[in-house]
C-alpha positions in Angstrom: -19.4 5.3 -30.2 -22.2 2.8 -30.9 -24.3 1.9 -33.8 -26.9 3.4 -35.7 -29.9 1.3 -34.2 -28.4 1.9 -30.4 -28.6 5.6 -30.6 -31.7 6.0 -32.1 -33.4 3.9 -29.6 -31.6 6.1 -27.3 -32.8 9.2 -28.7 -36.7 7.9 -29.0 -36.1 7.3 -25.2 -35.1 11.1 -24.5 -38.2 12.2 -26.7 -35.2 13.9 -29.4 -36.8 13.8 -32.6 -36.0 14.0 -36.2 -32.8 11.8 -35.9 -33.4 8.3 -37.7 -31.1 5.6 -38.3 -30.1 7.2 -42.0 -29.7 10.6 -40.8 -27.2 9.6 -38.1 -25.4 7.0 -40.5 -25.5 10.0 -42.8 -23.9 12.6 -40.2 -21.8 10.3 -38.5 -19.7 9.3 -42.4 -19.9 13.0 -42.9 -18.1 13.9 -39.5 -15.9 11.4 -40.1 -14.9 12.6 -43.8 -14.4 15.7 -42.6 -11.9 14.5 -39.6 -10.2 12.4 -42.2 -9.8 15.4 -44.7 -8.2 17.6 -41.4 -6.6 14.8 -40.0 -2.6 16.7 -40.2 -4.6 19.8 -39.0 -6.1 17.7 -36.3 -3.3 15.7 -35.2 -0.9 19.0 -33.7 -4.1 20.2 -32.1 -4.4 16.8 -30.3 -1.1 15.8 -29.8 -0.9 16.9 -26.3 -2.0 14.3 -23.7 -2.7 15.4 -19.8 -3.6 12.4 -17.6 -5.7 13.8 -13.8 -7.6 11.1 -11.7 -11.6 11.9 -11.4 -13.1 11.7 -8.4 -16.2 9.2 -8.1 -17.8 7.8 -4.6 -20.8 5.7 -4.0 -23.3 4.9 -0.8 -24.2 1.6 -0.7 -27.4 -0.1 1.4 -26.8 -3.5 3.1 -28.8 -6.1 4.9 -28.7 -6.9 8.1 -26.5 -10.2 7.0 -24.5 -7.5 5.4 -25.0 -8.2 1.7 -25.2 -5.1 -0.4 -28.8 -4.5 -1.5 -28.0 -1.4 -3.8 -25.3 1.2 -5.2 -26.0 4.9 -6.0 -22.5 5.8 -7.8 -21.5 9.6 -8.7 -18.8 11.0 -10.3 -16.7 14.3 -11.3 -14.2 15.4 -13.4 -10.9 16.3 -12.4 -11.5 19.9 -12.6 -11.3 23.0 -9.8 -13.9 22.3 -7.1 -15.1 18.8 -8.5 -14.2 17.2 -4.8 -17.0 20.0 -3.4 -19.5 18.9 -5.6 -18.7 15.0 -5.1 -19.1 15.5 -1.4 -22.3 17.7 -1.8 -23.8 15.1 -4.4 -23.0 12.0 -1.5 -24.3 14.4 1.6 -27.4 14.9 -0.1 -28.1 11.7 -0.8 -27.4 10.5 2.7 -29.6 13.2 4.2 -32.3 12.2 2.2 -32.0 8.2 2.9 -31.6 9.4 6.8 -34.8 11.4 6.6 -36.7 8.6 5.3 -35.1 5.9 7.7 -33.0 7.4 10.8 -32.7 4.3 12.4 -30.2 3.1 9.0 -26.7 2.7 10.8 -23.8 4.8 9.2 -20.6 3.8 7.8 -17.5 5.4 6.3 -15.5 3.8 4.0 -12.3 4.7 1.7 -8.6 3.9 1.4 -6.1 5.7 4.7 -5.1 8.9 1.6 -6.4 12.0 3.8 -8.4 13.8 1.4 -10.4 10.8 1.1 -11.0 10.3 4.6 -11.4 14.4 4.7 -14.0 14.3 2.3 -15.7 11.1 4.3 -15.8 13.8 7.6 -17.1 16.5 5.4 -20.1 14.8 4.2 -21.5 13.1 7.4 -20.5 16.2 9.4 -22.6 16.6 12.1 -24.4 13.5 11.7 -24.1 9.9 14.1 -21.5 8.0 12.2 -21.1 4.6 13.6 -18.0 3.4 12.3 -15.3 5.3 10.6 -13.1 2.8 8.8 -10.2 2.3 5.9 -11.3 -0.3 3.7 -10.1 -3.7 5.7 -7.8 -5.4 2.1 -6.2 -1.9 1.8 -4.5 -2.6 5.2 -3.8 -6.2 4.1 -2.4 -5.4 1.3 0.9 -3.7 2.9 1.6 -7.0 5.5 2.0 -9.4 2.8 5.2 -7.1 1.2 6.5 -6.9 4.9 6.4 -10.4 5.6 8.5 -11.6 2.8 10.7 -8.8 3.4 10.9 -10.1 6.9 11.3 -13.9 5.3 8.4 -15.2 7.2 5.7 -17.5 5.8 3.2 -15.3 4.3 0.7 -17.9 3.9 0.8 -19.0 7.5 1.1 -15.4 9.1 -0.8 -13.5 7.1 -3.5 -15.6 7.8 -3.0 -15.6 11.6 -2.5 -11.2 10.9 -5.7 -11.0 9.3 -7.7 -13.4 11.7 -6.2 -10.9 14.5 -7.8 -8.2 12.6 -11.1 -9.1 12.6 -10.9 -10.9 15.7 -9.9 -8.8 18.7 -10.5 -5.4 19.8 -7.4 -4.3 19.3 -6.1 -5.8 16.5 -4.4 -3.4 14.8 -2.3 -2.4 17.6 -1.6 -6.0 17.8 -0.5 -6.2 14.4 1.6 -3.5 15.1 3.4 -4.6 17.9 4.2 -7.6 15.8 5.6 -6.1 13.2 7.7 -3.8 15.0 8.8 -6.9 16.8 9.6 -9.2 14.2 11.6 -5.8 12.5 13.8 -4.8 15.6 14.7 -8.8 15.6 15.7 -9.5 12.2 17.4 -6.1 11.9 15.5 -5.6 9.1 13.3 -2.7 10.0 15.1 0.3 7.4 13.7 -2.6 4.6 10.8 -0.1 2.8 8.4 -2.8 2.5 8.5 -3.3 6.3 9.1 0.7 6.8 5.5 1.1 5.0 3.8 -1.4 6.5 4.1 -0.1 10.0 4.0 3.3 9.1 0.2 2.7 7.5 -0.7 0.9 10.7 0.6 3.8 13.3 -1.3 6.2 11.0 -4.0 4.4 10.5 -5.1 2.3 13.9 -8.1 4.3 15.1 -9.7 3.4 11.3 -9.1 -0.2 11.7 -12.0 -1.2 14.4 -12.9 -4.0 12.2 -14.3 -6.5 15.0 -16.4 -4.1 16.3 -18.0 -2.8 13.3 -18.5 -6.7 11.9 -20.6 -7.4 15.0 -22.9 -4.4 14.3 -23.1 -5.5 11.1 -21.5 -2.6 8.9 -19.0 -4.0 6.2 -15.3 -3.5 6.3 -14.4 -3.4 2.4 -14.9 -0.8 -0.1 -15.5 -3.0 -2.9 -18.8 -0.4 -3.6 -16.4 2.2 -4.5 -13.9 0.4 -6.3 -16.3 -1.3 -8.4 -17.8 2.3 -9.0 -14.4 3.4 -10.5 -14.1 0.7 -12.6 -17.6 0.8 -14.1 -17.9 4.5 -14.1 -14.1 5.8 -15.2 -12.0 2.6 -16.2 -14.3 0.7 -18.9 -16.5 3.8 -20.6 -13.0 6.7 -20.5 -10.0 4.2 -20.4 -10.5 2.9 -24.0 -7.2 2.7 -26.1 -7.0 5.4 -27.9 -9.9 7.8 -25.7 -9.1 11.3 -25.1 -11.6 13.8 -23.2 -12.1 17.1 -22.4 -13.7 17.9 -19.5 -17.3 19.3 -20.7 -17.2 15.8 -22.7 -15.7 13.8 -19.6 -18.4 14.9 -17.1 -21.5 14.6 -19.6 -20.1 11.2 -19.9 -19.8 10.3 -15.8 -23.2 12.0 -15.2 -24.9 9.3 -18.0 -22.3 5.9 -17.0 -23.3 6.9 -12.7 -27.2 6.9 -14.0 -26.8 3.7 -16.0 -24.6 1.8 -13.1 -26.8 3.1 -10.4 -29.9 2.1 -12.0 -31.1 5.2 -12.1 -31.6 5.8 -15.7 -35.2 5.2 -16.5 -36.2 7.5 -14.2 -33.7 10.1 -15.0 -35.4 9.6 -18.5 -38.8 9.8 -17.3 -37.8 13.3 -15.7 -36.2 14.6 -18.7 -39.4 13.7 -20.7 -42.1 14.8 -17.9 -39.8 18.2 -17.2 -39.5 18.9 -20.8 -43.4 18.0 -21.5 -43.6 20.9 -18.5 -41.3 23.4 -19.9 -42.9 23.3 -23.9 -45.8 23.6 -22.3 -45.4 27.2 -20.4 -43.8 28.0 -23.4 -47.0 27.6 -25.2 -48.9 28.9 -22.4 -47.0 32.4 -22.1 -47.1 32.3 -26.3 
């Protein structure tokens, strides 16, 4: 919810008239009367809670230094055929950027989960993808775990893991051998931290070019899509006390991926200009 003056400088912005600050004070103590009145009613009708994850991905430009210039972020609901429309929303969008500038290089980027990196195929099928990655502190995030577990320093190997990484060619087979190596001699290897460590890496290896992408340029990290999460789903939907159904929920994402993506005034201007357009046949055919 926000205040009076907030929505109605909202609603003068969408060109919805006949809604001032008194008439939504007005409506919005009647609603809540109402709710009050009902509230045992209310309550059984409300009382069961379902939790599902949306889906939300973003494309993100860079610079040739590599610094992020800007973030288009999109989002679904959890609902049947939401991952579809996520993909189609993200392909069409990368089409569009590729027929403008084809000489833009192409990166993938998501967590090892294989519906993410399913979806990743999907939308740049059939198109020159030069480097198809997990996100870079996703994989670092299962060596420190294995490395206590294996009573190592973490500070001291994780460091020289990590430079191996980003270093070499072939650094996650490296790391990989290293693990295994340090498991079989500390008979330690049935220990799950160590167990999930080098399980991610065999699965995950031909992801993990990290060196080469670095010297094309391309990032390593998907901080782009966990910041779109967070922005889109976690601070507007994860409010104590927030429940949504899904109409609700996805009116909601559409709005919060406009506003992060800074895309919003000109979503605004189109409402406005398309439904200038569409009173206007009206009036025309009357």
């Amino acid at each position: 919810l926000t205040t009076s003056r907030e929505a109605e400088a909202v609603l003068k912005k969408l060109a919805i008239r006949g809604f001032s600050r008194s008439t939504l004070e007005r409506k919005g103590h009647a609603v809540g009367e109402r709710l009050e009145q009902e509230r045992d009613v209310m309550k059984s009708a409300l009382i069961e809670v379902i939790y599902k994850e949306a889906y939300v991905g973003c494309w993100t430009l860079y610079d040739k230094e590599g610094e992020p210039l800007y973030t288009a972020r999109h989002g679904e609901m959890p609902v049947e055929g939401a991952s579809w429309l996520l993909e189609q929303s993200l392909r069409w969008d990368v089409l569009s950027l590729l027929a403008r500038r084809p000489d833009l290089k192409l990166t993938t980027l998501g967590d090892g989960a294989a519906e993410i990196q399913n979806m990743l195929r999907r939308v740049c099928e059939d198109l020159a993808v030069d480097a198809r990655l997990v996100d870079f502190w996703h994989a670092v995030e299962y060596l420190a775990p294995a490395l206590r577990a294996l009573d190592l320093s973490v500070d001291k190997e994780l460091s020289k893991l990590k430079q191996i990484l980003l270093e070499t060619g072939n650094g996650a087979q490296r790391v990989l051998l290293k693990l295994r190596t340090w498991a079989a001699e500390s008979g330690k290897a049935s220990l799950e931290p160590i167990v999930d460590a080098i399980r991610y890496f065999t699965n995950q290896q031909t992801l993990m070019k990290y060196m080469q992408a670095r010297e094309l340029g391309l990032p390593i990290g998907s901080g782009s899509v966990e910041a779109t999460a967070k922005t889109v789903v976690a601070q507007r939907m994860k409010r104590t006390g927030s429940r949504w159904k899904m109409h609700g929920g996805q009116t909601i994402i559409r709005l919060r991926t406009l506003a992060t993506s800074d895309r919003w005034d000109a979503a605004c201007d189109w409402h406005v200009s398309h439904l200038e357009a569409t009173q206007h046949g009206i009036q025309d055919a009357a």
